[in-house]
C-alpha positions as CSV (number, residue, x, y, z in Angstrom):
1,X,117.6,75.4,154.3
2,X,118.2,71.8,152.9
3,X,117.3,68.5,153.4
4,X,119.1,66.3,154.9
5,X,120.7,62.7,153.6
6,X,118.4,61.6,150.8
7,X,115.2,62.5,152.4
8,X,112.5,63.0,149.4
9,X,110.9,66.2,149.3
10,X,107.8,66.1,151.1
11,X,104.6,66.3,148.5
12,X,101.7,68.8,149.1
13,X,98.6,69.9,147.9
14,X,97.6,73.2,147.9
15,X,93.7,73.4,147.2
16,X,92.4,76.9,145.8
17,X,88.7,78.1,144.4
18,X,90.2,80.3,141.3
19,X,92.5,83.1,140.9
20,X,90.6,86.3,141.1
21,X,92.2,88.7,143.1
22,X,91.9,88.4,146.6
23,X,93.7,88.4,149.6
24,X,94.1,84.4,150.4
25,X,94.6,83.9,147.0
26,X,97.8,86.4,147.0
27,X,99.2,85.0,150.1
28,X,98.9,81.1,148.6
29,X,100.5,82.4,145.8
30,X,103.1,83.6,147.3
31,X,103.9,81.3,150.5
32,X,103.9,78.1,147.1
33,X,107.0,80.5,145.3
34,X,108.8,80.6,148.4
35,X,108.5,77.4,149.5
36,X,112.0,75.4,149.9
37,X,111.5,72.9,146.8
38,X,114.3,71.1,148.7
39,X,111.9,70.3,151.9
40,X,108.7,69.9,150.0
41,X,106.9,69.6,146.0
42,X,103.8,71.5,146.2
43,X,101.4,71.0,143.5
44,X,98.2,73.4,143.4
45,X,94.9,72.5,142.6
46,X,92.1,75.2,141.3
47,X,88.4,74.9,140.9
48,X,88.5,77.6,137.8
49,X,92.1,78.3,136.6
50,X,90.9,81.8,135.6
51,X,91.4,85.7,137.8
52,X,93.7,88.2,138.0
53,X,96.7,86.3,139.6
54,X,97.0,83.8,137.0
55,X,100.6,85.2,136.6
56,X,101.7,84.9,140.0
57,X,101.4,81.0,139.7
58,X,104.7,79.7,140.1
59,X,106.3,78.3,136.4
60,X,107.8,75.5,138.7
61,X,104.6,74.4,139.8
62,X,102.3,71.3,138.9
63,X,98.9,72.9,138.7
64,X,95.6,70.7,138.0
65,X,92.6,72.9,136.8
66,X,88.8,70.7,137.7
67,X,87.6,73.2,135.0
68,X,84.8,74.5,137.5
69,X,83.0,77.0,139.4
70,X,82.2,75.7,142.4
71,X,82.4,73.9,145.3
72,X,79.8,71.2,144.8
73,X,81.1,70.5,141.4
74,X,84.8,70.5,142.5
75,X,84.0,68.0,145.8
76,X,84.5,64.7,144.7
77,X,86.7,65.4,141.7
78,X,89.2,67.0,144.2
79,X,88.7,64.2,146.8
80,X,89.8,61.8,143.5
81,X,92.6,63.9,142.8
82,X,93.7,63.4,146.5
83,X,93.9,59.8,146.4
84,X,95.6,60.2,143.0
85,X,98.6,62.3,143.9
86,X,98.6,60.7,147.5
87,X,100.2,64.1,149.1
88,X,101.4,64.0,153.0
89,X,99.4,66.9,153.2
90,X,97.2,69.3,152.1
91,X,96.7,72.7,152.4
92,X,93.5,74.8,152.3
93,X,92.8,79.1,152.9
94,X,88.7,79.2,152.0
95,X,86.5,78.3,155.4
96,X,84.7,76.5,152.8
97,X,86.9,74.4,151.0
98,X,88.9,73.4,154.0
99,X,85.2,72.7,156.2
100,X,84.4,70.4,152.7
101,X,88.1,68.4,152.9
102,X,87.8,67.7,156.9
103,X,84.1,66.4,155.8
104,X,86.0,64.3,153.1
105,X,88.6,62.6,155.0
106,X,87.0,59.7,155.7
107,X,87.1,59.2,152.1
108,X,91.1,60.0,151.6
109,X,93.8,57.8,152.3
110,X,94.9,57.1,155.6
111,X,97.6,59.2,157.3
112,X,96.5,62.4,155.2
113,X,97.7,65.7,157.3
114,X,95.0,68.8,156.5
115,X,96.5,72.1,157.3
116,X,94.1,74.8,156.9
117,X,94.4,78.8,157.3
118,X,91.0,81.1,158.9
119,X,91.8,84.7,157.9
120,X,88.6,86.6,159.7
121,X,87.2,86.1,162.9
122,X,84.5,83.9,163.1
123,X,81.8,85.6,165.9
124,X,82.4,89.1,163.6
125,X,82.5,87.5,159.8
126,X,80.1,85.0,160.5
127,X,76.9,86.6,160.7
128,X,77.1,88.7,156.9
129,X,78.8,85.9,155.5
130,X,76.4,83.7,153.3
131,X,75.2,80.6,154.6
132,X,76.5,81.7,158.0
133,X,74.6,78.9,159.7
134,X,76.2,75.7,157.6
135,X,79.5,77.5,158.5
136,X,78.8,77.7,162.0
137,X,77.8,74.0,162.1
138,X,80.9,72.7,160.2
139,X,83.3,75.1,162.5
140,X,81.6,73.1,165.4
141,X,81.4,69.6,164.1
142,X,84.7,69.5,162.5
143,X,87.5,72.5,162.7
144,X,89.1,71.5,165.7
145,X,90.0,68.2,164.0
146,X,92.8,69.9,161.3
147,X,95.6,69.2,162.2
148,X,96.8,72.7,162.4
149,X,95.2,75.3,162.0
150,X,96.9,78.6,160.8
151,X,95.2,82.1,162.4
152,X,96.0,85.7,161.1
153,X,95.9,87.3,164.5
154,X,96.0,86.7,168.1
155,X,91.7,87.9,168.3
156,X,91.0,84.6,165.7
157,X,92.9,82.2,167.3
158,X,91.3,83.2,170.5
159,X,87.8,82.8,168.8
160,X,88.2,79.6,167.4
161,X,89.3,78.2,170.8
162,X,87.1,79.7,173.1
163,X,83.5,79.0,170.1
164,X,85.0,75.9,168.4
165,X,87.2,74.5,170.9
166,X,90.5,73.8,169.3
167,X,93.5,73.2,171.3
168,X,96.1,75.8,171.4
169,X,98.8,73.2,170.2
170,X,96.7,72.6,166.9
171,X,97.0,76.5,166.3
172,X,100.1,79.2,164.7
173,X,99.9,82.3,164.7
174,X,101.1,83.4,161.2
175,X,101.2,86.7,159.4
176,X,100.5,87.2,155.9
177,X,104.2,87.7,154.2
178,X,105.2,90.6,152.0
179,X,107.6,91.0,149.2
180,X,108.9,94.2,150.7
181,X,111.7,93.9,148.5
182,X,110.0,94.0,145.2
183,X,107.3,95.9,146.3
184,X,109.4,98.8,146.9
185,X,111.3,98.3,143.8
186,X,107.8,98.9,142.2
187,X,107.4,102.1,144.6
188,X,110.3,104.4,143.3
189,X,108.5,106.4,141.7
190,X,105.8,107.5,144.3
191,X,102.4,108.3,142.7
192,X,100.3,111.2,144.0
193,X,97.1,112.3,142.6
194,X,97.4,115.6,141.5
195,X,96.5,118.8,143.5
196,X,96.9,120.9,146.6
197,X,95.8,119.4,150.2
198,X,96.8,116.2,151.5
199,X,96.2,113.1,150.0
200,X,94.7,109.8,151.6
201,X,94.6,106.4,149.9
202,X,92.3,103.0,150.8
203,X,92.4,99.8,149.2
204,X,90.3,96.7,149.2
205,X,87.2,95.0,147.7
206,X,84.4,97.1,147.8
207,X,82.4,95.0,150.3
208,X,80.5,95.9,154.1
209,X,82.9,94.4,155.7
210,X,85.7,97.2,154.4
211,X,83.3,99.7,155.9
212,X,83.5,102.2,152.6
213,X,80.6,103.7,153.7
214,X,81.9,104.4,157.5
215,X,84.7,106.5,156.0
216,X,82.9,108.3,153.4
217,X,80.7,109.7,156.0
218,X,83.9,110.9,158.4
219,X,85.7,112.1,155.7
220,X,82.7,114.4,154.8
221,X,83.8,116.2,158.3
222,X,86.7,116.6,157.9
223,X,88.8,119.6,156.3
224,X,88.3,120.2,152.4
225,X,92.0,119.7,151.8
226,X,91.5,116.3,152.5
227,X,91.4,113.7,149.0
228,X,90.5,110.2,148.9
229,X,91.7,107.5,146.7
230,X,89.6,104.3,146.6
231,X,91.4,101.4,145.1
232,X,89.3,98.4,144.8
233,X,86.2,97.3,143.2
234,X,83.3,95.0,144.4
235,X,79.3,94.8,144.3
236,X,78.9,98.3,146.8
237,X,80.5,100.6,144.2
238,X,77.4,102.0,142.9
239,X,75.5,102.5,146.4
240,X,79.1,104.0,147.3
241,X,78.9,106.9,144.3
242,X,76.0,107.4,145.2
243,X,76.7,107.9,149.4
244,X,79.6,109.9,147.8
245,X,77.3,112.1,146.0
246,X,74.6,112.3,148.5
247,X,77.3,113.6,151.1
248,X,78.9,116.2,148.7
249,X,82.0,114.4,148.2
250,X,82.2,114.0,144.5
251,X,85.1,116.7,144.4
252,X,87.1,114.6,147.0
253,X,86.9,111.3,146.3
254,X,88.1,108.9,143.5
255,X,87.7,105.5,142.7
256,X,90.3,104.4,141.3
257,X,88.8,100.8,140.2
258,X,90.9,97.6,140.6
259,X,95.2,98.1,140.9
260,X,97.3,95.0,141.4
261,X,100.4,97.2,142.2
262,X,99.6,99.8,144.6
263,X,103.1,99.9,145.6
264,X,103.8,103.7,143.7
265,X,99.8,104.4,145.7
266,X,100.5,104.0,148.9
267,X,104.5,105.4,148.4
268,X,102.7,109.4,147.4
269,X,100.1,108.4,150.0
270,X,100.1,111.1,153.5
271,X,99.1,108.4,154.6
272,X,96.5,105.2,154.1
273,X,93.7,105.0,156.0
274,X,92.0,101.0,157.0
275,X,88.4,101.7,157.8
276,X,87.1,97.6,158.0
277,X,84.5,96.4,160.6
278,X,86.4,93.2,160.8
279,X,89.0,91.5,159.0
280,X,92.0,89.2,159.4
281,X,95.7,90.7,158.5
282,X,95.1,93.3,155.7
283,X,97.9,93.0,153.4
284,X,97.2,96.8,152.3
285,X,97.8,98.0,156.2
286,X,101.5,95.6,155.6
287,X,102.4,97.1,152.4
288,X,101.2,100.7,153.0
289,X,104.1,100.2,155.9
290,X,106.2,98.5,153.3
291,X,106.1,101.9,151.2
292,X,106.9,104.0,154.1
293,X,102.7,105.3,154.6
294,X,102.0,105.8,158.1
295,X,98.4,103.9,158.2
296,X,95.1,104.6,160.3
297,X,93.4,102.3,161.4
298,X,90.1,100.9,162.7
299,X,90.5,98.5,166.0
300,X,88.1,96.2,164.1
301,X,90.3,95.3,161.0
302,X,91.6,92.3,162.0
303,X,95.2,91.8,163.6
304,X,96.1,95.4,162.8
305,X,95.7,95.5,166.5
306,X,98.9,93.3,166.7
307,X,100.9,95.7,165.1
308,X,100.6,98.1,168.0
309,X,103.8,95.7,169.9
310,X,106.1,96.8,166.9
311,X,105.3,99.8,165.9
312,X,104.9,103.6,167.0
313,X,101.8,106.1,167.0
314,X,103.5,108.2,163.9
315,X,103.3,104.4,162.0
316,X,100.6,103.3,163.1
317,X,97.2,105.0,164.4
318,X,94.2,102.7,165.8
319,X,90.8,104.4,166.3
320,X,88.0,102.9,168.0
321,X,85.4,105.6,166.8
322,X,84.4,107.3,163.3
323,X,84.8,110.2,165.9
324,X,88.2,109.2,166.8
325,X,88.8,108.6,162.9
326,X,87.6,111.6,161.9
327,X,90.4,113.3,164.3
328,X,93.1,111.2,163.1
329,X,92.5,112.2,159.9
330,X,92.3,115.6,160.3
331,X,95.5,115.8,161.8
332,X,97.3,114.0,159.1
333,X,99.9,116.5,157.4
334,X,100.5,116.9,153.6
335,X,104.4,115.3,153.0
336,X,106.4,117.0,149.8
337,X,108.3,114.2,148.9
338,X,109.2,112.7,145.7
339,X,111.5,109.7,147.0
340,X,110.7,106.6,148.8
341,X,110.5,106.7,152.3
342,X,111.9,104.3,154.8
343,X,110.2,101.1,155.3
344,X,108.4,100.9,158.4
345,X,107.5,97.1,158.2
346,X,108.5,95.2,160.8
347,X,110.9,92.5,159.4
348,X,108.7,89.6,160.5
349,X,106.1,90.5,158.5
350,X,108.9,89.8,155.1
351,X,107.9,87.1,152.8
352,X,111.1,85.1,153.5
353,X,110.4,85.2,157.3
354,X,106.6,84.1,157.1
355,X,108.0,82.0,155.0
356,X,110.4,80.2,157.2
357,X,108.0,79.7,159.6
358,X,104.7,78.5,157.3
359,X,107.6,75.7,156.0
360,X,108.4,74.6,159.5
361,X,104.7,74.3,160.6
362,X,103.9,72.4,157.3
363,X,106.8,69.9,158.8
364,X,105.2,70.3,162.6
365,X,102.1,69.2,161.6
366,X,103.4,65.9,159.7
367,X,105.6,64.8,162.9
Protein backbone atom coordinates (compact mmCIF):
# COMPACT_ATOMS: atom_id res chain seq x y z
CA UNK A 1 0.00 0.00 0.00
CA UNK A 2 1.42 3.56 -0.53
CA UNK A 3 1.11 6.88 0.60
CA UNK A 4 -0.62 9.21 -0.91
CA UNK A 5 0.61 12.82 -2.48
CA UNK A 6 3.70 13.74 -0.49
CA UNK A 7 2.46 12.73 2.84
CA UNK A 8 5.77 11.99 5.14
CA UNK A 9 5.99 8.67 6.56
CA UNK A 10 4.59 8.70 9.88
CA UNK A 11 7.61 8.23 12.65
CA UNK A 12 7.30 5.53 15.47
CA UNK A 13 8.80 4.27 18.33
CA UNK A 14 8.82 0.91 19.11
CA UNK A 15 10.04 0.47 22.92
CA UNK A 16 11.51 -3.13 23.84
CA UNK A 17 13.37 -4.56 27.21
CA UNK A 18 16.12 -6.73 25.24
CA UNK A 19 16.24 -9.38 22.75
CA UNK A 20 16.19 -12.69 24.48
CA UNK A 21 13.93 -14.95 23.05
CA UNK A 22 10.46 -14.58 23.83
CA UNK A 23 7.27 -14.42 22.38
CA UNK A 24 6.53 -10.43 22.27
CA UNK A 25 9.90 -9.96 21.38
CA UNK A 26 9.37 -12.28 18.12
CA UNK A 27 6.21 -10.72 17.13
CA UNK A 28 7.87 -6.82 17.50
CA UNK A 29 10.38 -8.12 15.48
CA UNK A 30 8.56 -9.18 13.05
CA UNK A 31 5.32 -6.75 12.75
CA UNK A 32 8.73 -3.63 12.55
CA UNK A 33 10.13 -5.90 9.12
CA UNK A 34 6.76 -5.81 7.70
CA UNK A 35 5.85 -2.60 8.36
CA UNK A 36 5.08 -0.40 5.03
CA UNK A 37 8.24 2.05 5.27
CA UNK A 38 6.01 3.99 2.80
CA UNK A 39 3.18 4.76 5.64
CA UNK A 40 5.48 4.90 8.56
CA UNK A 41 9.65 5.07 9.91
CA UNK A 42 9.78 3.00 12.84
CA UNK A 43 12.80 3.26 14.90
CA UNK A 44 13.30 0.73 17.93
CA UNK A 45 14.51 1.40 21.15
CA UNK A 46 16.08 -1.51 23.59
CA UNK A 47 16.90 -1.39 27.24
CA UNK A 48 19.92 -4.15 26.64
CA UNK A 49 20.65 -4.71 22.91
CA UNK A 50 21.74 -8.30 23.76
CA UNK A 51 19.39 -12.06 23.28
CA UNK A 52 18.84 -14.47 20.94
CA UNK A 53 16.89 -12.32 18.30
CA UNK A 54 19.47 -9.83 17.75
CA UNK A 55 19.44 -11.06 14.13
CA UNK A 56 15.89 -10.68 13.46
CA UNK A 57 16.31 -6.74 13.92
CA UNK A 58 15.52 -5.33 10.75
CA UNK A 59 19.02 -3.86 8.75
CA UNK A 60 16.70 -0.89 7.75
CA UNK A 61 15.96 -0.01 11.14
CA UNK A 62 17.26 2.96 13.43
CA UNK A 63 17.89 1.10 16.75
CA UNK A 64 18.94 3.11 19.98
CA UNK A 65 20.49 0.73 22.72
CA UNK A 66 20.18 2.73 26.67
CA UNK A 67 22.87 0.12 27.44
CA UNK A 68 20.77 -1.32 30.41
CA UNK A 69 19.00 -3.84 32.36
CA UNK A 70 16.17 -2.51 33.58
CA UNK A 71 13.37 -0.65 33.84
CA UNK A 72 14.19 1.82 36.45
CA UNK A 73 17.41 2.55 34.83
CA UNK A 74 15.88 2.83 31.33
CA UNK A 75 12.73 5.26 32.62
CA UNK A 76 13.85 8.59 32.14
CA UNK A 77 16.54 8.01 29.61
CA UNK A 78 13.77 6.58 27.38
CA UNK A 79 11.26 9.40 28.32
CA UNK A 80 14.47 11.83 26.89
CA UNK A 81 14.75 9.81 23.93
CA UNK A 82 11.01 10.43 23.35
CA UNK A 83 11.12 14.11 23.40
CA UNK A 84 14.26 13.72 21.18
CA UNK A 85 13.02 11.76 18.20
CA UNK A 86 9.43 13.42 18.75
CA UNK A 87 7.62 10.13 17.25
CA UNK A 88 3.51 10.42 16.50
CA UNK A 89 3.56 7.42 18.32
CA UNK A 90 4.82 4.85 20.27
CA UNK A 91 4.51 1.46 20.63
CA UNK A 92 5.00 -0.82 23.63
CA UNK A 93 4.37 -5.11 24.19
CA UNK A 94 5.76 -5.49 28.18
CA UNK A 95 2.72 -4.64 30.82
CA UNK A 96 5.57 -3.02 32.37
CA UNK A 97 7.08 -0.82 30.08
CA UNK A 98 3.91 0.30 28.56
CA UNK A 99 2.18 0.86 32.53
CA UNK A 100 5.85 3.04 33.01
CA UNK A 101 5.25 5.26 29.44
CA UNK A 102 1.30 6.00 30.27
CA UNK A 103 2.89 7.03 33.88
CA UNK A 104 5.36 9.27 31.80
CA UNK A 105 3.24 11.07 29.56
CA UNK A 106 2.81 13.92 31.38
CA UNK A 107 6.35 14.40 30.81
CA UNK A 108 6.31 13.75 26.73
CA UNK A 109 5.33 16.18 24.33
CA UNK A 110 1.95 17.02 23.64
CA UNK A 111 -0.16 15.02 21.06
CA UNK A 112 2.02 11.79 21.70
CA UNK A 113 -0.26 8.60 20.64
CA UNK A 114 0.78 5.30 22.99
CA UNK A 115 -0.27 2.12 21.50
CA UNK A 116 0.38 -0.71 23.68
CA UNK A 117 -0.15 -4.70 23.17
CA UNK A 118 -1.40 -7.11 26.67
CA UNK A 119 -0.58 -10.71 25.50
CA UNK A 120 -2.02 -12.79 28.78
CA UNK A 121 -5.02 -12.26 30.61
CA UNK A 122 -4.83 -10.27 33.41
CA UNK A 123 -7.30 -12.01 36.38
CA UNK A 124 -5.20 -15.52 35.32
CA UNK A 125 -1.45 -14.02 34.77
CA UNK A 126 -1.72 -11.66 37.37
CA UNK A 127 -1.60 -13.39 40.52
CA UNK A 128 2.14 -15.54 39.69
CA UNK A 129 3.32 -12.69 37.98
CA UNK A 130 5.92 -10.69 40.20
CA UNK A 131 4.87 -7.59 41.75
CA UNK A 132 1.32 -8.60 40.88
CA UNK A 133 -0.14 -5.88 43.09
CA UNK A 134 1.82 -2.65 41.42
CA UNK A 135 0.46 -4.24 38.13
CA UNK A 136 -2.93 -4.37 39.30
CA UNK A 137 -2.76 -0.81 40.51
CA UNK A 138 -1.28 0.67 37.31
CA UNK A 139 -3.86 -1.49 34.99
CA UNK A 140 -6.46 0.44 37.21
CA UNK A 141 -5.09 3.89 37.41
CA UNK A 142 -3.88 4.12 33.91
CA UNK A 143 -4.50 1.29 31.03
CA UNK A 144 -7.65 2.45 29.91
CA UNK A 145 -6.01 5.74 28.99
CA UNK A 146 -3.70 4.13 25.73
CA UNK A 147 -4.92 5.04 23.15
CA UNK A 148 -5.43 1.66 21.75
CA UNK A 149 -4.84 -1.05 23.13
CA UNK A 150 -3.93 -4.31 21.10
CA UNK A 151 -5.42 -7.83 22.82
CA UNK A 152 -4.35 -11.44 21.66
CA UNK A 153 -7.69 -12.98 22.08
CA UNK A 154 -11.29 -12.24 22.54
CA UNK A 155 -10.98 -13.71 26.72
CA UNK A 156 -8.21 -10.49 27.33
CA UNK A 157 -10.01 -8.03 25.75
CA UNK A 158 -13.05 -9.02 27.68
CA UNK A 159 -10.89 -8.86 31.00
CA UNK A 160 -9.46 -5.65 30.53
CA UNK A 161 -12.97 -4.11 29.98
CA UNK A 162 -14.95 -5.78 32.40
CA UNK A 163 -11.49 -5.29 35.60
CA UNK A 164 -9.97 -2.16 34.09
CA UNK A 165 -12.71 -0.59 32.31
CA UNK A 166 -11.50 0.26 28.85
CA UNK A 167 -13.79 1.05 26.17
CA UNK A 168 -14.36 -1.40 23.43
CA UNK A 169 -13.42 1.37 20.75
CA UNK A 170 -9.89 1.76 22.49
CA UNK A 171 -9.34 -2.12 21.90
CA UNK A 172 -8.27 -4.62 18.42
CA UNK A 173 -8.27 -7.78 18.47
CA UNK A 174 -4.99 -8.81 16.83
CA UNK A 175 -3.31 -12.14 16.30
CA UNK A 176 0.19 -12.71 16.47
CA UNK A 177 1.40 -13.10 12.56
CA UNK A 178 3.45 -15.90 11.20
CA UNK A 179 5.93 -16.25 8.39
CA UNK A 180 4.14 -19.35 7.14
CA UNK A 181 6.04 -18.95 4.16
CA UNK A 182 9.46 -19.12 5.35
CA UNK A 183 8.71 -21.22 8.09
CA UNK A 184 7.82 -23.96 5.94
CA UNK A 185 10.63 -23.43 3.65
CA UNK A 186 12.66 -24.22 6.93
CA UNK A 187 10.19 -27.44 7.42
CA UNK A 188 11.09 -29.56 4.22
CA UNK A 189 12.86 -31.69 5.71
CA UNK A 190 10.60 -32.91 8.72
CA UNK A 191 12.59 -33.93 11.82
CA UNK A 192 11.49 -36.90 13.92
CA UNK A 193 13.26 -38.18 16.77
CA UNK A 194 14.23 -41.54 16.24
CA UNK A 195 12.26 -44.73 17.18
CA UNK A 196 9.04 -46.79 17.01
CA UNK A 197 5.65 -45.25 18.66
CA UNK A 198 4.35 -42.00 18.02
CA UNK A 199 6.00 -38.92 18.57
CA UNK A 200 4.64 -35.75 20.45
CA UNK A 201 6.43 -32.36 20.51
CA UNK A 202 5.95 -29.11 23.14
CA UNK A 203 7.57 -25.87 22.97
CA UNK A 204 7.95 -22.95 25.24
CA UNK A 205 9.83 -21.45 28.21
CA UNK A 206 10.05 -23.70 30.88
CA UNK A 207 7.89 -21.69 33.32
CA UNK A 208 4.33 -22.63 35.63
CA UNK A 209 2.47 -20.96 33.49
CA UNK A 210 3.28 -23.59 30.47
CA UNK A 211 2.11 -26.18 32.82
CA UNK A 212 5.29 -28.71 32.06
CA UNK A 213 4.52 -30.40 35.01
CA UNK A 214 0.51 -30.97 34.16
CA UNK A 215 1.60 -32.89 31.08
CA UNK A 216 4.34 -34.89 32.42
CA UNK A 217 2.10 -36.37 34.87
CA UNK A 218 -0.79 -37.35 31.99
CA UNK A 219 1.65 -38.49 29.76
CA UNK A 220 2.90 -40.93 32.53
CA UNK A 221 -0.75 -42.62 31.77
CA UNK A 222 -0.70 -42.82 28.84
CA UNK A 223 0.48 -45.78 26.34
CA UNK A 224 4.41 -46.44 26.38
CA UNK A 225 4.53 -45.73 22.60
CA UNK A 226 4.05 -42.37 23.35
CA UNK A 227 7.55 -39.86 23.15
CA UNK A 228 7.86 -36.37 24.26
CA UNK A 229 9.98 -33.67 22.90
CA UNK A 230 10.40 -30.58 25.20
CA UNK A 231 11.75 -27.59 23.34
CA UNK A 232 12.31 -24.76 25.56
CA UNK A 233 14.37 -23.89 28.47
CA UNK A 234 13.61 -21.76 31.68
CA UNK A 235 14.18 -21.70 35.66
CA UNK A 236 11.71 -25.25 36.09
CA UNK A 237 13.98 -27.42 34.09
CA UNK A 238 15.66 -29.08 36.89
CA UNK A 239 12.45 -29.60 39.27
CA UNK A 240 11.04 -30.84 35.66
CA UNK A 241 13.98 -33.85 35.39
CA UNK A 242 13.42 -34.49 38.28
CA UNK A 243 9.18 -34.90 38.14
CA UNK A 244 10.31 -36.79 34.96
CA UNK A 245 12.38 -39.11 36.84
CA UNK A 246 10.18 -39.38 39.87
CA UNK A 247 7.20 -40.47 37.43
CA UNK A 248 9.41 -43.06 35.38
CA UNK A 249 9.55 -41.14 32.34
CA UNK A 250 13.22 -40.71 31.76
CA UNK A 251 12.89 -43.23 28.68
CA UNK A 252 10.09 -41.06 27.13
CA UNK A 253 10.83 -37.75 27.45
CA UNK A 254 13.53 -35.33 26.07
CA UNK A 255 14.45 -31.99 26.54
CA UNK A 256 15.56 -30.72 23.81
CA UNK A 257 16.96 -27.23 25.37
CA UNK A 258 16.36 -23.99 23.54
CA UNK A 259 15.52 -24.14 19.30
CA UNK A 260 14.82 -20.98 17.39
CA UNK A 261 13.63 -22.92 14.37
CA UNK A 262 11.26 -25.52 15.26
CA UNK A 263 9.77 -25.44 11.93
CA UNK A 264 11.48 -29.22 10.79
CA UNK A 265 10.02 -30.17 14.95
CA UNK A 266 6.74 -29.67 14.68
CA UNK A 267 6.69 -30.76 10.57
CA UNK A 268 7.82 -34.90 12.07
CA UNK A 269 5.59 -34.06 14.97
CA UNK A 270 2.08 -36.67 15.29
CA UNK A 271 1.19 -34.02 16.55
CA UNK A 272 2.04 -31.02 19.27
CA UNK A 273 0.53 -30.94 22.28
CA UNK A 274 -0.09 -27.00 24.30
CA UNK A 275 -0.49 -27.92 27.92
CA UNK A 276 -0.47 -23.89 29.49
CA UNK A 277 -2.67 -22.74 32.48
CA UNK A 278 -3.07 -19.45 30.74
CA UNK A 279 -1.55 -17.68 28.03
CA UNK A 280 -2.26 -15.18 25.23
CA UNK A 281 -1.81 -16.50 21.42
CA UNK A 282 0.97 -19.19 21.44
CA UNK A 283 2.94 -18.76 18.48
CA UNK A 284 3.98 -22.54 18.80
CA UNK A 285 0.02 -23.64 18.58
CA UNK A 286 0.18 -21.05 14.99
CA UNK A 287 3.26 -22.61 13.65
CA UNK A 288 2.70 -26.18 14.74
CA UNK A 289 -0.49 -25.55 12.20
CA UNK A 290 1.80 -23.76 9.90
CA UNK A 291 3.86 -27.13 9.60
CA UNK A 292 0.79 -29.13 9.02
CA UNK A 293 0.84 -30.74 13.13
CA UNK A 294 -2.57 -31.17 14.23
CA UNK A 295 -2.22 -29.50 17.99
CA UNK A 296 -3.93 -30.35 21.45
CA UNK A 297 -4.70 -28.08 23.41
CA UNK A 298 -5.59 -26.86 26.91
CA UNK A 299 -8.78 -24.44 27.05
CA UNK A 300 -6.59 -22.29 29.29
CA UNK A 301 -3.79 -21.37 26.82
CA UNK A 302 -4.88 -18.28 25.78
CA UNK A 303 -6.91 -17.50 22.47
CA UNK A 304 -6.28 -21.11 21.30
CA UNK A 305 -9.93 -21.10 22.16
CA UNK A 306 -10.38 -18.71 19.14
CA UNK A 307 -9.15 -21.07 16.83
CA UNK A 308 -12.08 -23.38 17.34
CA UNK A 309 -14.27 -20.77 14.56
CA UNK A 310 -11.65 -21.83 11.82
CA UNK A 311 -10.61 -24.87 12.31
CA UNK A 312 -11.72 -28.68 12.59
CA UNK A 313 -11.37 -31.34 15.55
CA UNK A 314 -8.63 -33.34 13.36
CA UNK A 315 -6.56 -29.66 13.59
CA UNK A 316 -7.31 -28.66 16.47
CA UNK A 317 -8.23 -30.57 19.88
CA UNK A 318 -9.15 -28.37 23.17
CA UNK A 319 -9.25 -30.28 26.45
CA UNK A 320 -10.58 -28.89 29.60
CA UNK A 321 -9.13 -31.79 31.86
CA UNK A 322 -5.63 -33.62 32.24
CA UNK A 323 -8.33 -36.48 32.07
CA UNK A 324 -9.58 -35.25 28.89
CA UNK A 325 -5.82 -34.61 27.77
CA UNK A 326 -4.75 -37.77 28.65
CA UNK A 327 -7.50 -39.21 26.09
CA UNK A 328 -6.60 -36.97 23.45
CA UNK A 329 -3.32 -38.11 23.56
CA UNK A 330 -3.80 -41.50 23.61
CA UNK A 331 -5.74 -41.44 20.62
CA UNK A 332 -3.18 -39.66 18.56
CA UNK A 333 -1.86 -41.98 15.65
CA UNK A 334 1.80 -42.39 14.59
CA UNK A 335 1.97 -40.63 10.73
CA UNK A 336 4.79 -42.26 8.28
CA UNK A 337 5.52 -39.33 6.37
CA UNK A 338 8.61 -37.89 5.22
CA UNK A 339 7.17 -34.68 3.29
CA UNK A 340 5.57 -31.68 4.42
CA UNK A 341 2.05 -31.70 5.09
CA UNK A 342 -0.47 -29.16 4.13
CA UNK A 343 -0.77 -26.09 6.04
CA UNK A 344 -3.54 -25.91 8.24
CA UNK A 345 -3.20 -22.19 9.33
CA UNK A 346 -5.78 -20.20 8.76
CA UNK A 347 -4.62 -17.39 6.34
CA UNK A 348 -5.41 -14.60 8.87
CA UNK A 349 -3.09 -15.63 11.15
CA UNK A 350 -0.06 -14.83 7.93
CA UNK A 351 2.35 -12.28 8.81
CA UNK A 352 1.29 -10.09 5.81
CA UNK A 353 -2.31 -10.19 7.02
CA UNK A 354 -1.66 -9.24 10.75
CA UNK A 355 0.36 -7.16 9.27
CA UNK A 356 -2.09 -5.20 7.21
CA UNK A 357 -4.17 -4.76 9.99
CA UNK A 358 -1.44 -3.74 12.95
CA UNK A 359 -0.48 -0.87 10.13
CA UNK A 360 -4.05 0.37 9.79
CA UNK A 361 -4.64 0.42 13.66
CA UNK A 362 -1.24 2.23 14.11
CA UNK A 363 -2.98 4.96 11.58
CA UNK A 364 -6.62 4.52 13.59
CA UNK A 365 -5.20 5.37 16.67
CA UNK A 366 -3.39 8.79 15.32
CA UNK A 367 -6.78 10.03 13.58
Amino acid sequence: MKSSGDRQPIPILFVLPNFKAGGAERVVLTLLSLLDRTRFAPELVVFDGRGEFTDLVPPDLKLHNLGVTRLRSAFLPLLQLIRKRRPSLVFASHNYVSLALLAGRVLLPAGLKIVVRESTTPSKSLPDAKHSRLLHWGYAALIRHADRLICLNREVQNDFCRLYGVEPRRMVLLPNPVAASSLRKSAEKPFRDPGSGRRLVAAGRLIRAKGYDNLLRVLAETSEDIFLTIYGDGPEEQSLKGLCSKLQLDERVRFAGFEKQLGPAFAGADAVIMSSRWEGFPNVVLEALACGAPVISTRTAGGVADLTDVLTDDALKLTSSEQELAQAIGKVERSDHTDLRPSLLPPQFEDKNVARLFADTLEQALH
